[in-house]
Wavefront OBJ file of the C-alpha trace (Angstrom):
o trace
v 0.000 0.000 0.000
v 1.594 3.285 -1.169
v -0.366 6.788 -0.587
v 0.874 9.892 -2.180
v 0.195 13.313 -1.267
v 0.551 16.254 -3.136
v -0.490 19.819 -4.025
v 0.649 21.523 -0.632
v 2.068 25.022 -0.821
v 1.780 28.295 0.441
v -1.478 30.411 0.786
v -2.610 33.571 1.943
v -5.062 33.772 4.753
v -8.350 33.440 3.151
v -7.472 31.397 0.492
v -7.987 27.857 -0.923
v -6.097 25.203 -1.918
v -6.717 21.322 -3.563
v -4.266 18.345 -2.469
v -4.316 14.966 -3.712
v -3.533 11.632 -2.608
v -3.091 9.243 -4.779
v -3.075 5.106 -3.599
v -1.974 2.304 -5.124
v -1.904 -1.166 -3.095
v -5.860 -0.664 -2.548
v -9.242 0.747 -3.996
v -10.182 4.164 -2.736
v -13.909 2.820 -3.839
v -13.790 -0.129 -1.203
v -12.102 2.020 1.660
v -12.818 4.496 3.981
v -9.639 6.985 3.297
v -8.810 9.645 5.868
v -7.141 12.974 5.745
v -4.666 13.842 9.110
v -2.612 16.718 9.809
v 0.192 17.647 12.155
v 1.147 21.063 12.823
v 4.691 22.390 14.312
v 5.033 21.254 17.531
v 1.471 19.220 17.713
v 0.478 15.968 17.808
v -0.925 14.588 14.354
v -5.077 15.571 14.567
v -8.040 14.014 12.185
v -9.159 16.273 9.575
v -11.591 14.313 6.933
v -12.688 10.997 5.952
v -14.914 9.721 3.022
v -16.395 6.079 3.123
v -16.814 3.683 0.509
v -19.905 5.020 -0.303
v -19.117 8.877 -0.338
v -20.593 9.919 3.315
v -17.626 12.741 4.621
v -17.134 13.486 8.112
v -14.824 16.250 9.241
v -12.906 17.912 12.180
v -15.342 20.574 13.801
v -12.383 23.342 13.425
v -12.640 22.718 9.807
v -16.700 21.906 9.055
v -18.174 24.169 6.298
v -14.794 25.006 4.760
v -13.120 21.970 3.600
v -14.630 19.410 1.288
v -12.746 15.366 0.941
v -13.961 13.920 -2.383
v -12.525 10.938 -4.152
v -12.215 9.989 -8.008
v -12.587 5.817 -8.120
v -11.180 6.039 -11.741
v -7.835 7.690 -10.802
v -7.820 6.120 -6.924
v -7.468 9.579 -6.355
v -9.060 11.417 -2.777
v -8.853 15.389 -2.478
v -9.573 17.877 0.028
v -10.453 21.442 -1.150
v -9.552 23.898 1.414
v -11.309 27.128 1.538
v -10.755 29.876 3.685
v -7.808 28.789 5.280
v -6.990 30.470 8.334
v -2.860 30.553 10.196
v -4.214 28.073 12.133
v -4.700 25.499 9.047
v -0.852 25.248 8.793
v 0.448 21.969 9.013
v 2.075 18.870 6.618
v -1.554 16.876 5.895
v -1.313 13.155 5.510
v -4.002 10.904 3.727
v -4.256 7.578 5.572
v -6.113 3.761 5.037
v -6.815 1.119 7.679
v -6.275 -2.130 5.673
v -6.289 -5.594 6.758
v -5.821 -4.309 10.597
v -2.820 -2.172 9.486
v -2.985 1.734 9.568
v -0.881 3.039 6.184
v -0.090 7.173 6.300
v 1.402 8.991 3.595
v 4.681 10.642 3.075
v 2.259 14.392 3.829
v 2.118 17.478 2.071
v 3.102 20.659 3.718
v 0.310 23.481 3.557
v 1.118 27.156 4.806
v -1.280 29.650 5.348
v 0.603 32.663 5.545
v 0.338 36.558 4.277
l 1 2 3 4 5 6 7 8 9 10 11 12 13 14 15 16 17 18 19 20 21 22 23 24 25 26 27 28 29 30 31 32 33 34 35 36 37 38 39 40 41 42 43 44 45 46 47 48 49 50 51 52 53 54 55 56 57 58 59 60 61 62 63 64 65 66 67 68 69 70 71 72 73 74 75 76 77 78 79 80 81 82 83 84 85 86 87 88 89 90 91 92 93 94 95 96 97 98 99 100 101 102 103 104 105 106 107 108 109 110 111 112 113 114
């Protein structure tokens, strides 16, 4: 199981962003897939998840402003971050519980910063 993150970058306060993870290993149509992050000096913190069947759940801190989605075709989940806030910076990890074993990605950092 491989998971690949991507898209991170810096953004001003206010702004959005889309990052990807891509799998390969399992089927992003069969799994629930989960979005973490882990900010400077934190402990890694749930952000996201989308189930096999599309039903999201997120964070409180970040209801109403960020969206998880996933593309079966490419194995492909997203999160589209919109009005990101300082408080939003951290590297964000996409992660799979598979066959009793929890798989995280190598993260992509995201900076919210003017």
């Amino acid at each position: 199981v491989q998971l690949q993150a991507s898209g991170g970058g810096l953004v001003q306060p206010e702004g959005s962003l889309r990052i990807s993870c891509r799998a390969s290993g399992i089927r992003v149509g069969i799994n629930t897939m989960d979005w973490y992050r882990q900010a400077p000096g934190k402990q890694r913190e749930y952000v996201a998840s989308i189930s096999s069947g599309g039903n999201t759940n997120y964070t409180d801190s970040v209801k109403g402003r960020f969206i998880v989605s996933k593309d079966n075709v490419k194995n492909t989940i997203y999160l589209q971050m919109n009005n990101l806030v300082p408080e939003d910076t951290a590297v964000y990890y996409c992660r799979v519980v598979w066959r009793s074993r929890t798989y995280f990605g190598q993260g992509t950092q995201v900076t919210v910063s003017s």
